[in-house]
C-alpha positions as CSV (number, residue, x, y, z in Angstrom):
1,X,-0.3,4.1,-31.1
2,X,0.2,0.6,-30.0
3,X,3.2,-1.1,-28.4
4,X,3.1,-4.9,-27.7
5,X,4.5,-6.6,-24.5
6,X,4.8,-10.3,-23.3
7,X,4.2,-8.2,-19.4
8,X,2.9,-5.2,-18.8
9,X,4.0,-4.1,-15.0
10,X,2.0,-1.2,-13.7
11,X,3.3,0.3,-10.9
12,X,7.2,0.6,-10.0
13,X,7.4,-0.5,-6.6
14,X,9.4,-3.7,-4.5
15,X,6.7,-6.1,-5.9
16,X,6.6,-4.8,-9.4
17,X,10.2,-4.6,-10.3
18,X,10.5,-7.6,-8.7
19,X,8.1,-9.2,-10.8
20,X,9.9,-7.4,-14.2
21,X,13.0,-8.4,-13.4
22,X,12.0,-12.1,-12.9
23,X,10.0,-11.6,-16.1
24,X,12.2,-10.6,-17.9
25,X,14.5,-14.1,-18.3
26,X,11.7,-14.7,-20.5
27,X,10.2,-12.5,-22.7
28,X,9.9,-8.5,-22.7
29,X,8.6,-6.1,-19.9
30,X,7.4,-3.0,-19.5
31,X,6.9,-1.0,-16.6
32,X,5.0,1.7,-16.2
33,X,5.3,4.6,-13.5
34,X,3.4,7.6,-12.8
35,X,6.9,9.7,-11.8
36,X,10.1,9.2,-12.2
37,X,11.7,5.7,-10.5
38,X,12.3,5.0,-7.7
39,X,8.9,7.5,-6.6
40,X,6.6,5.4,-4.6
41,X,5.8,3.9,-1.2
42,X,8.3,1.2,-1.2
43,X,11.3,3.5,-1.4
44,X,10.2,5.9,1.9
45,X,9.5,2.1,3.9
46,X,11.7,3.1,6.8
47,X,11.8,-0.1,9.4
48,X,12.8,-2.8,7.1
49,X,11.8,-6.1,6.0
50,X,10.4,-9.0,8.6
51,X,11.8,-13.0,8.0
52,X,13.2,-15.1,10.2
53,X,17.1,-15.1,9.6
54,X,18.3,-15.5,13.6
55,X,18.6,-19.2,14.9
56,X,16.7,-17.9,18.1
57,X,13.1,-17.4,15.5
58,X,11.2,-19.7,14.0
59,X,8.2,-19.9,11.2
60,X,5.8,-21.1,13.8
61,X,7.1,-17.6,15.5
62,X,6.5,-15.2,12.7
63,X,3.2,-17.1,11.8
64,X,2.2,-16.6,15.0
65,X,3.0,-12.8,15.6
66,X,1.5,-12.1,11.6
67,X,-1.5,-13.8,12.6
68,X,-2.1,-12.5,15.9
69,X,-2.2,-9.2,14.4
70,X,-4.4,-9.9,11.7
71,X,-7.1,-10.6,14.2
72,X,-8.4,-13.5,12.6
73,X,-8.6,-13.2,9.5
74,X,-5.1,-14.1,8.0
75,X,-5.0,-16.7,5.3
76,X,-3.1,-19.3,7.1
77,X,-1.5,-21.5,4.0
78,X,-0.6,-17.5,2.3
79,X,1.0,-16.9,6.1
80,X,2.9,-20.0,6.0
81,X,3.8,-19.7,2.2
82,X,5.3,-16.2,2.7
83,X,7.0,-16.6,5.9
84,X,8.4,-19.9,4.9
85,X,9.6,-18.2,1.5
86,X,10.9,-14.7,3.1
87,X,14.2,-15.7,3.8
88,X,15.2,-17.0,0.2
89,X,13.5,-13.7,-1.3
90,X,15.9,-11.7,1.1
91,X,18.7,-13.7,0.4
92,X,17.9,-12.6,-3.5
93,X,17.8,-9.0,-2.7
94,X,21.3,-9.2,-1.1
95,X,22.5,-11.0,-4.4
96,X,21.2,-8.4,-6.2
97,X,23.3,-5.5,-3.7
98,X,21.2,-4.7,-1.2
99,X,23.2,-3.4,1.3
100,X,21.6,-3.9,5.1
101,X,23.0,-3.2,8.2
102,X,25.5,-5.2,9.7
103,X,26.4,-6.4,12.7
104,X,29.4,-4.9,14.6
105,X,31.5,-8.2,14.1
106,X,30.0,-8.4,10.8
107,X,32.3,-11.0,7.9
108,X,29.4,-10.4,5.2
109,X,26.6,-9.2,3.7
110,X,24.4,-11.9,5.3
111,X,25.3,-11.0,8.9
112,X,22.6,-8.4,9.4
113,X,21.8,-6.5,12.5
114,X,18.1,-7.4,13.3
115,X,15.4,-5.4,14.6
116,X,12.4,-5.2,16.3
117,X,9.0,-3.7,15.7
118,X,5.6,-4.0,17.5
119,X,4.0,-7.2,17.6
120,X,6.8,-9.4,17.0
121,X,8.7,-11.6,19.5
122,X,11.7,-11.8,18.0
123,X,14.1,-9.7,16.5
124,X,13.8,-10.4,12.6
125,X,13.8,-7.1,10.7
126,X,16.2,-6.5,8.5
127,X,17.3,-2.8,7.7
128,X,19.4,-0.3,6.0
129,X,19.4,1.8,9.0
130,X,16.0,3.7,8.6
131,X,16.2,3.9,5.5
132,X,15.2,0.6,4.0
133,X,13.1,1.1,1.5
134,X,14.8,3.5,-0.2
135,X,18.6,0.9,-0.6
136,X,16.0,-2.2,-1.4
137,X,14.5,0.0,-4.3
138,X,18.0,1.2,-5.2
139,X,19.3,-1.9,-5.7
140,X,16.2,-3.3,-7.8
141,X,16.1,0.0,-9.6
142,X,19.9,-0.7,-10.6
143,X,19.2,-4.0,-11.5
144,X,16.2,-3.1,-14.4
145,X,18.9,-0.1,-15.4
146,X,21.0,-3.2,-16.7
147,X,18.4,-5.5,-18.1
148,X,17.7,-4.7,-21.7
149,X,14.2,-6.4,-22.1
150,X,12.7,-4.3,-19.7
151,X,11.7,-1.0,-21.0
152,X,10.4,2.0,-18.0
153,X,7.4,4.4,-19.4
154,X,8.3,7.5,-16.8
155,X,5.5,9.9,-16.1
156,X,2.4,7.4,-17.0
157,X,-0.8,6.7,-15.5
158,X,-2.9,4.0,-16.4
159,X,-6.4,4.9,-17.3
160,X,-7.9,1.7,-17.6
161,X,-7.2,-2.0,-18.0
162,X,-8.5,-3.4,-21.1
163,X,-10.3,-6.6,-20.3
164,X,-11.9,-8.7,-23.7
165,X,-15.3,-8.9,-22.7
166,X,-15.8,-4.7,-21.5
167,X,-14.4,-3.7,-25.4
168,X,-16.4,-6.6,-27.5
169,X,-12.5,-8.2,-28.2
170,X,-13.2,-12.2,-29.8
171,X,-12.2,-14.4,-26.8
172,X,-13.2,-15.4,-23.5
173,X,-12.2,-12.5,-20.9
174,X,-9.2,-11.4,-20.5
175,X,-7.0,-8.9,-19.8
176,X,-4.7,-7.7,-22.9
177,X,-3.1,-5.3,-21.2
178,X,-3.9,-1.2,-20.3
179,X,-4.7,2.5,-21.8
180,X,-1.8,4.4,-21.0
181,X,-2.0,8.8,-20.4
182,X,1.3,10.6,-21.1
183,X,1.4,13.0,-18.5
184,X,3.2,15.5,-20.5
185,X,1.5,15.3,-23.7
186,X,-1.8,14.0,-22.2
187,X,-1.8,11.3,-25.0
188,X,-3.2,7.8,-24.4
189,X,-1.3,4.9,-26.0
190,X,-2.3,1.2,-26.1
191,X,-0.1,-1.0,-24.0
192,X,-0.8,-4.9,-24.9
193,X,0.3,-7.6,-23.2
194,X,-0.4,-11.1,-22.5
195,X,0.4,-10.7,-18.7
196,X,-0.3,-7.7,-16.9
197,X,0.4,-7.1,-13.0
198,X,-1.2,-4.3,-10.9
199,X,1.6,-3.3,-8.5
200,X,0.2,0.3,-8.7
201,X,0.4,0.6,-4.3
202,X,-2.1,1.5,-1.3
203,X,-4.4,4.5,-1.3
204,X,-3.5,6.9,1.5
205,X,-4.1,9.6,-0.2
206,X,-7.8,8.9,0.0
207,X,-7.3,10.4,3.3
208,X,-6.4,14.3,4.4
209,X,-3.6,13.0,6.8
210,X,-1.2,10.2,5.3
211,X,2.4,9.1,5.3
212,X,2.0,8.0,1.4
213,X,4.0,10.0,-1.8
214,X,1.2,11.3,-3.8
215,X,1.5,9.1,-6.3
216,X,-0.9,6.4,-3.8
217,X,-4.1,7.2,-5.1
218,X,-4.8,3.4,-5.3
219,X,-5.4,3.1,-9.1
220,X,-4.9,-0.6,-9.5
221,X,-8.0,-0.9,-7.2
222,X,-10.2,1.6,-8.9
223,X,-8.9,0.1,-12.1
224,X,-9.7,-3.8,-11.3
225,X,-12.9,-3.0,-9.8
226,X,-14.1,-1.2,-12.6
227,X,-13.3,-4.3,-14.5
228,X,-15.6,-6.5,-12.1
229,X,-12.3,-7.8,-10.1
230,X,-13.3,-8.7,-6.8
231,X,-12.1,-6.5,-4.1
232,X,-11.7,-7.4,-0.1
233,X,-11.2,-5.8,3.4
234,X,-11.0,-2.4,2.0
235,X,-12.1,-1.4,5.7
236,X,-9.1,-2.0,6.9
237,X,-7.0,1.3,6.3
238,X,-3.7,0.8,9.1
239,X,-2.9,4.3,10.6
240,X,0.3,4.9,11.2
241,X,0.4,5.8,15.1
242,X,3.7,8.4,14.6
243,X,3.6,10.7,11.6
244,X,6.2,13.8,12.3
245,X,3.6,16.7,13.2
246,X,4.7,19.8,11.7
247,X,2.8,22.4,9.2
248,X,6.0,22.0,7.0
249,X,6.9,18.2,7.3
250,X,4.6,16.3,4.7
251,X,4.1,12.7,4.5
252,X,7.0,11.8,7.2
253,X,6.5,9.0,9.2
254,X,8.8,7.8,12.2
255,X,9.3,4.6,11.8
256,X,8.1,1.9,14.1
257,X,11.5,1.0,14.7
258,X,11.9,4.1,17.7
259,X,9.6,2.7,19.4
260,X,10.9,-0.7,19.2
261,X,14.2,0.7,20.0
262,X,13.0,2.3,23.2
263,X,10.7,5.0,22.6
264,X,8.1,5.8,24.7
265,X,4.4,7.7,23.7
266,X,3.7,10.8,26.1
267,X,1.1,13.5,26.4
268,X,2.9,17.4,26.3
269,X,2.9,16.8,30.4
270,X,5.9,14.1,29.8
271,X,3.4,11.2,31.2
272,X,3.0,8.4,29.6
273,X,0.0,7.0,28.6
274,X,-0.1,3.4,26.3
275,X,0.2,1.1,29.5
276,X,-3.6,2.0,30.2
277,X,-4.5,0.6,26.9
278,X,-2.9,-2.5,26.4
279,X,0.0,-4.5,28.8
280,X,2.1,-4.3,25.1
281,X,2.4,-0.9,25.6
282,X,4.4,0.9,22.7
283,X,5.0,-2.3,21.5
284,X,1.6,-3.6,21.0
285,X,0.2,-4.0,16.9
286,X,0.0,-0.7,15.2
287,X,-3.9,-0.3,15.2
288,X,-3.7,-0.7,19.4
289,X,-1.3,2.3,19.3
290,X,-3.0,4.5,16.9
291,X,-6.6,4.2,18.8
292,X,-4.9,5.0,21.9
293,X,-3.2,7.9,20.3
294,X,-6.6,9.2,18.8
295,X,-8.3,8.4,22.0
296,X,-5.8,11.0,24.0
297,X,-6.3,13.4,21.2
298,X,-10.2,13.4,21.4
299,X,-10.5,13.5,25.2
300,X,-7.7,16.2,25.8
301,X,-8.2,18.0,23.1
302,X,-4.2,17.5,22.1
303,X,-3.5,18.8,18.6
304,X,-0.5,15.7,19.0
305,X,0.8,13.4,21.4
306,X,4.8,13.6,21.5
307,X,7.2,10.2,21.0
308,X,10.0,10.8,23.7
309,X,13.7,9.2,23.3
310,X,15.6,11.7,25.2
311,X,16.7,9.2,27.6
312,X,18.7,6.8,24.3
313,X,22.1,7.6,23.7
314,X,22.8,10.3,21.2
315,X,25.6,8.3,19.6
316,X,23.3,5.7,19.1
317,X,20.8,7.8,18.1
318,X,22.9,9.3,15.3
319,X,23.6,6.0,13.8
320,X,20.3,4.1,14.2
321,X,18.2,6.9,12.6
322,X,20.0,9.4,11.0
323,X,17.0,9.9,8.6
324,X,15.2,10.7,11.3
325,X,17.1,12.8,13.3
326,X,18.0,14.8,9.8
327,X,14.5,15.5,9.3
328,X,13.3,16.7,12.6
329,X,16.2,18.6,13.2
330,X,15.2,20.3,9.9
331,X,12.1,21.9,11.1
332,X,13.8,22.7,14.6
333,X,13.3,19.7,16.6
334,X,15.9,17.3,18.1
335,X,15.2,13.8,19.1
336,X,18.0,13.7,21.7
337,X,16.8,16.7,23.6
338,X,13.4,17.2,23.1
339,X,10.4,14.6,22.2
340,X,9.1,14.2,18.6
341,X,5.6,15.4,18.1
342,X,3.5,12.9,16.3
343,X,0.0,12.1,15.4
344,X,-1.6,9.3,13.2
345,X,-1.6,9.2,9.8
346,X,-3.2,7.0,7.3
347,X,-0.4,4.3,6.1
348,X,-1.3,1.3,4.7
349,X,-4.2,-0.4,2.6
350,X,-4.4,-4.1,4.0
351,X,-7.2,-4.8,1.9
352,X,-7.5,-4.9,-2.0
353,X,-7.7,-6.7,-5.7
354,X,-8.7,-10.0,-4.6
355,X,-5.7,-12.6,-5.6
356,X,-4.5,-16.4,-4.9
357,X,-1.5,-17.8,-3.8
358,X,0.2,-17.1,-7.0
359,X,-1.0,-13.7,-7.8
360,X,-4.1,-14.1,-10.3
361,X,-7.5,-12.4,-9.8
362,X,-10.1,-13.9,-11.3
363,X,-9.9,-12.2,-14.6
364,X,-7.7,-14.1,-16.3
365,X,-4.2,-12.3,-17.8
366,X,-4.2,-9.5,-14.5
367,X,-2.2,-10.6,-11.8
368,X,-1.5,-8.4,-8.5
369,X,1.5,-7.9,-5.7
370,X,2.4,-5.7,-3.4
371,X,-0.2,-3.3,-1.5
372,X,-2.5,-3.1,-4.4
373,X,-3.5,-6.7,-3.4
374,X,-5.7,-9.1,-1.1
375,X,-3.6,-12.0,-0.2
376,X,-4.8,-13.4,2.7
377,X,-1.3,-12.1,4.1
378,X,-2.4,-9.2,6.7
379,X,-6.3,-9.8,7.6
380,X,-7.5,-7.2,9.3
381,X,-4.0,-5.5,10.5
382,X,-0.5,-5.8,9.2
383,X,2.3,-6.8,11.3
384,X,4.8,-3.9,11.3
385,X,7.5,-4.6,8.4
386,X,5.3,-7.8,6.6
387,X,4.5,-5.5,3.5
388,X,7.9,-5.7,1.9
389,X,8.2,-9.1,2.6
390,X,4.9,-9.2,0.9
391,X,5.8,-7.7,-2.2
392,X,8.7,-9.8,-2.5
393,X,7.1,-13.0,-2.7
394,X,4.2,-12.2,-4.6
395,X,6.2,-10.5,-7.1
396,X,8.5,-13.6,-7.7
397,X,5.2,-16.0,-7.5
398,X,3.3,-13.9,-10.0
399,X,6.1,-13.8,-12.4
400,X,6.7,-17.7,-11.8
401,X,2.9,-18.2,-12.7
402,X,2.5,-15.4,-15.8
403,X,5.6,-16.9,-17.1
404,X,4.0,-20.3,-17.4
405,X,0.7,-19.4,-18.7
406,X,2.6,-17.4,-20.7
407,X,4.2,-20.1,-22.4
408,X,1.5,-22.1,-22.4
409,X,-1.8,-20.7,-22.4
410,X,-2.0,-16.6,-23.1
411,X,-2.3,-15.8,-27.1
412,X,-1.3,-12.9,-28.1
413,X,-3.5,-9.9,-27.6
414,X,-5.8,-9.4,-30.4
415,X,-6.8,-5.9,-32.2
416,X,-7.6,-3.4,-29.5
417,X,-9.6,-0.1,-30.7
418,X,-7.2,3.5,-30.4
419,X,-8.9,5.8,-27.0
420,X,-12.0,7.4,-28.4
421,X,-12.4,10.5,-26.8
422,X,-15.3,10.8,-28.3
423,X,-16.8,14.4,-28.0
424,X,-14.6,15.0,-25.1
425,X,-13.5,18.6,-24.8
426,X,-9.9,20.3,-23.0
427,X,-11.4,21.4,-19.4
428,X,-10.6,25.2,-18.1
429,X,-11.6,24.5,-15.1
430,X,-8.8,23.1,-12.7
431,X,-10.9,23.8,-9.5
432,X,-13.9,21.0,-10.1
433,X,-10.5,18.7,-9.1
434,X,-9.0,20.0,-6.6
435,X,-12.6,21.1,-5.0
436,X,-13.1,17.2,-5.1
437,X,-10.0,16.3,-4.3
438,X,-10.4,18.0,-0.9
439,X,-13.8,17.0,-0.3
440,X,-12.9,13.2,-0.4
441,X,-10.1,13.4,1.7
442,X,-11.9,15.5,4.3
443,X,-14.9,13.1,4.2
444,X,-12.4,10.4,4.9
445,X,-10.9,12.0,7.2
446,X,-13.6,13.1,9.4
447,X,-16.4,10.2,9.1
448,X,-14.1,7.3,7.9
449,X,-11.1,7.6,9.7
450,X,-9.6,5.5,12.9
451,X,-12.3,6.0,14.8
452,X,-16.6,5.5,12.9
453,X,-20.2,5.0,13.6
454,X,-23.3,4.2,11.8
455,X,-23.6,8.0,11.3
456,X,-21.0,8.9,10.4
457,X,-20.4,6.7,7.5
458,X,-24.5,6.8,6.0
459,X,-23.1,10.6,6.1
460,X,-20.3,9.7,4.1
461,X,-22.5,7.6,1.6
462,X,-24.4,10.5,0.7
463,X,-21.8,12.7,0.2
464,X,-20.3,10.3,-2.1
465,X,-23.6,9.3,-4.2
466,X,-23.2,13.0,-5.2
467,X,-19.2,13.3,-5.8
468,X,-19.5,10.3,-7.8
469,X,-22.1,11.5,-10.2
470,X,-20.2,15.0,-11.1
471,X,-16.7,13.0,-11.7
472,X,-18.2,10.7,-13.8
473,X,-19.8,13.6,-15.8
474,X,-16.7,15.4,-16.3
475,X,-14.8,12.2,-17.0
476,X,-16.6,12.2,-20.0
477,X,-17.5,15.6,-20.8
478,X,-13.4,16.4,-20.5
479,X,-10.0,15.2,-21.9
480,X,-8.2,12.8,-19.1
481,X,-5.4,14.3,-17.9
482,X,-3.3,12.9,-14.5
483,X,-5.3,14.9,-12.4
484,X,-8.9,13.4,-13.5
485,X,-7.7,10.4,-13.9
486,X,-6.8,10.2,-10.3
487,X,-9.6,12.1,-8.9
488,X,-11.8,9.3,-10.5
489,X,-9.6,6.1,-8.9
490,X,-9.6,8.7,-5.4
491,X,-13.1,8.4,-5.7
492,X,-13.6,5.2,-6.5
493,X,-11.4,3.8,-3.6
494,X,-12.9,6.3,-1.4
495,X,-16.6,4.4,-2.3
496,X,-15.4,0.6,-1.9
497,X,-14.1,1.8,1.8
498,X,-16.9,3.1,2.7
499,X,-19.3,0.2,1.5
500,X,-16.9,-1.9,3.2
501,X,-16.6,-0.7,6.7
502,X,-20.6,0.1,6.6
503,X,-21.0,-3.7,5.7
504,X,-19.2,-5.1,8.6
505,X,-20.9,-5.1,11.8
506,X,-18.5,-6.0,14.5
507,X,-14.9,-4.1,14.7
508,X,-11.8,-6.0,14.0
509,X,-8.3,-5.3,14.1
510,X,-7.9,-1.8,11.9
511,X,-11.8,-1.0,11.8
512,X,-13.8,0.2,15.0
513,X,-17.2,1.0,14.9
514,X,-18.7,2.9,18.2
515,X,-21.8,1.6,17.3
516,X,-20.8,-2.4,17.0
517,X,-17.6,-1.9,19.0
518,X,-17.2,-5.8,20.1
519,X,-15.6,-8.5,18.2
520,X,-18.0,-11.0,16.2
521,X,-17.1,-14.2,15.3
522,X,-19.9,-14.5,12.7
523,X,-17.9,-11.8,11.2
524,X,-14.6,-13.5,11.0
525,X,-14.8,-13.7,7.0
526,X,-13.5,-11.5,4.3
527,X,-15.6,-8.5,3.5
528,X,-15.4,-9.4,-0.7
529,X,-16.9,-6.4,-3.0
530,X,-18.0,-6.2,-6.6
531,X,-19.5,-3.8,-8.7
532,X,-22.8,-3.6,-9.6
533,X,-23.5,-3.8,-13.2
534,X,-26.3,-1.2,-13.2
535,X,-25.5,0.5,-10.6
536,X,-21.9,0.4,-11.0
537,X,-21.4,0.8,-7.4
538,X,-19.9,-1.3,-5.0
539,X,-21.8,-4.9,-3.5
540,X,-21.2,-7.6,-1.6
541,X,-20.6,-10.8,-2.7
């Protein structure tokens, strides 16, 4: 079965509904989403979203603070461009009803009560409490609820993108749209369009330890590389310095905010230990924080470091972060009285699908936003609270631009050929996935994690030279369902990391080699990967 789109969104995020919505005004949409709306990384964002909205900021200020923690290798004019264009994108987002928190004195919506995170000067994040993710994705969710040309596929994964020259299609190459898998009835369905955006998220679930939904198993990046999409910095995975540590308490991070509110980082003693690493303290860039965190770890032997803010206000507390509070206090722990127990937690992807200032990667038709992408925005480390900001731009640029070549330039898809399963059979044996499924993650974990070395990660390539061969067998040898599917993208991410951070000899912002543990200068380029045609595995440019 075919169904015909002018854009095909895939992914459900801030940057993809975004881009569907703006879409939308002119022509049809369809989004596509592995769960059920609003699942996904954007809607458990806790901190908020960074622009400059106080008289007291500036551009130059956020530039300046975005680029300092990208270590070098921030795009400058994409810095500028998103900085300069944050506050108008906001400013939509309230139109739309996004309710953020006020100020005390508050006469409307606009009047926001700012934050601040690590690594900014200024107070410039905007939040709903710590919740922010999950009222920006309300609001947007709301918003495609009333628009009739967009139409939602719940519960599908995209298998593959279908590019012109890969399937013999007449044309130069292109991107027509994608192979869609019903999760419930393990169909796969044509979706054609003459725009498609990736918007699919990061991959922390690549990792053992993350703060990602499950759903982050970074499939646009497994998808556009196997298309020969170019894909950058994948070496630089951002750890999350305070995930809740709990057997029970999956996937909970505590938000950056606490610590920009006040909190301080302590070993079980009650002594505090960031000053030693950096005069920032719990307030310098997240990758600072979450080396210092591991460092403890290692050299104690602490199973977790503790985030104390006994000495704030409970009142204030209560109304600052009642998410917070609500979920420690569910597994037995209360902020007020007693510090949090945290450890770090693989967060966010600042590297992936190469794109320009409006977008498009080089294959023409696919466009990218959000996490999924390599913007030039973060370099080597993201500023706390940039990544929403991020997907708001990008999403309303990379409509902007799909709707113009739209009109202009992208013909209608032509014929694309049903899935051929060819002599693919229904697999009884659930255990090859999840016995690779836990192998990746631990490799990850354990020899690609905050902390490498030249060992560990020729270890790793080994390990994954074999992985890689039995997926791809039973790709083929077995009908896809969800679970192969993202076994396969799992492992594909997992292999572009790993080529990545062996190819970069220095350590940079969110990557730290023991073995080349200075900064390089000749280094201070993009680390831009492609797939080898015969050996379909990952090179550099």
């Amino acid at each position: 079965m075919r169904r015909d789109f002018d854009f095909l969104v895939i992914g459900s995020g801030i940057a993809g509904l975004s881009f569907a919505l703006e879409a939308a005004r002119h022509g049809t949409v369809c989004v596509v989403t592995k769960d059920r709306m609003p699942e996904g990384s954007s809607q458990y964002a806790q901190g908020g979203v960074a622009t400059v909205w106080s008289p007291d900021d500036s551009f130059a200020a956020h530039a300046a603070d975005t680029e300092r923690a990208g270590a070098g290798l921030c795009h400058p004019e994409i810095v500028d461009l998103v900085v300069r264009e944050g506050p108008e994108r906001v400013r939509e987002m309230i139109e739309r009803g996004t309710r953020f928190s006020l100020r005390p004195d508050a006469e409307d919506p606009y009047d926001v009560d700012l934050g601040l995170e690590g690594g900014h000067s200024q107070r410039r994040i905007l939040h709903a409490l710590d919740a922010t993710g999950r009222e920006m994705m309300r609001a947007l969710v709301e918003a495609v609820g009333r628009d009739e040309r967009i139409d939602v596929l719940e519960r599908h994964i995209a298998v593959d993108l279908i590019d012109t020259a890969k399937f013999g299609l007449p044309g130069p190459p292109r991107c027509c749209g994608a192979y869609l898998l019903d999760v419930d009835s393990e169909r796969v369905t044509v979706a054609a369009a003459r725009s498609t955006l990736l918007a699919t998220g990061g991959a922390g679930k690549v990792y053992l330890y993350t703060s990602n939904p499950d759903v982050a198993s970074g499939d646009g990046v497994a998808m556009a590389f196997r298309a020969g999409v170019p894909i950058a910095n994948m070496e630089f995975i951002q750890f999350h310095p305070t995930c809740l540590y709990h057997p029970k308490a999956k996937s909970f991070l505590v938000s950056e905010t606490v610590r920009g509110e006040g909190g301080i980082l302590t070993r079980p003693d009650g002594s505090r230990f960031m000053p030693k690493y950096d005069d920032r303290a719990e307030l310098a860039p997240r990758d600072v924080v979450a080396r210092a965190i591991d460092q403890e770890m290692k050299l104690h032997g602490f199973d977790n470091v503790f985030l104390d803010v006994t000495h704030c206000d409970r009142a204030f507390l209560e109304k600052r972060f009642p998410t917070i509070l609500a979920r420690c206090r569910r597994f037995g722990i209360d902020p007020a009285t007693e510090p949090i127990p945290v450890v770090p937690a693989a967060h966010y992807t600042c590297g992936g699908v190469v794109t320009d200032a409006d977008g498009r990667t080089p294959l023409a038709g696919l466009y990218a936003a959000g996490e999924v992408a390599m913007t030039g925005l973060h370099g080597a480390n993201r500023l706390a609270s940039n990544s929403l900001l991020e997907g708001l731009v990008f999403g309303h640029r990379a409509a902007d631009e799909a709707v113009r070549r739209t009109d202009s330039t992208e013909a209608p898809p032509p014929d694309i050929p049903e899935w051929n399963p060819g002599r693919a059979r229904t697999s009884d044996e659930a255990v090859l996935i999840t016995q690779k499924w836990d192998e990746i993650r631990r490799l990850m974990w354990n020899y690609v994690g905050i902390v490498r070395s030249d060992r560990r990660l020729e270890r790793a390539r080994g390990r994954m030279d074999v992985i890689l061969e039995e997926i791809d067998r039973d790709y083929w040898d077995f009908l896809p369902t969800a679970d192969l599917v993202e076994l396969r993208n799992l492992a594909t991410v997992a292999d572009v990391i790993i080529a990545s951070a062996s190819h970069r000899r220095e350590s940079r912002g969110l990557h730290f080699n023991v073995d080349c543990p200075d900064r390089d200068d000749a280094w201070r380029t993009d680390t831009v990967l492609v797939r080898d045609p015969e050996t379909r595995r990952p090179v550099p440019v």
